[in-house]
Residue, then its C-alpha position, 0 to 999 in steps of 0.5 A: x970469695x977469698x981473701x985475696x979476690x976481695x982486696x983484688x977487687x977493692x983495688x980495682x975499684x980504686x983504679x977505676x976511680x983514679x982513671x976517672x979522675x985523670x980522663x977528667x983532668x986531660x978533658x977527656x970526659x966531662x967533670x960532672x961525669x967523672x964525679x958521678x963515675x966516683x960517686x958509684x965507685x964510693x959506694x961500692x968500696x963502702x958496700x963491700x967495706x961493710x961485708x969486710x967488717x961484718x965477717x970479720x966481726x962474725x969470725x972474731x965472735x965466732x972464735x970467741x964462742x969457740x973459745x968459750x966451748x972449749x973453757x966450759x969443757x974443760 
């Protein structure tokens, strides 16, 4: 998944908790609900959160060992 795709998701689970809240606040759904609704959502921010961080981190450790390669060659 690219770049791109992951913050478009991001963003989308972002709007979709702020729609919970708003149908909430106009009565529309019950409080509870909405909470449960932002629950799940939290949790897939922090699930994909963590993807986030651990490739970025393997890319950082990564260029590191390329780094470290290229040192040692020359």
């Amino acid at each position: 998944m690219g770049k791109f795709d992951r913050f478009n998701e991001l963003h989308g689970l972002i709007n979709q908790a702020m729609e919970l809240v708003v149908r909430a606040r106009s009565g529309e759904i019950d409080n509870n609900e909405a909470l449960d609704g932002i629950w799940e959502l939290l949790v897939s921010l922090d699930y994909e959160l963590q993807l986030i961080e651990r490739e970025h981190r393997e890319s950082l450790i990564h260029k590191l060992l390329l780094r470290r390669i290229v040192l040692v060659k020359n």
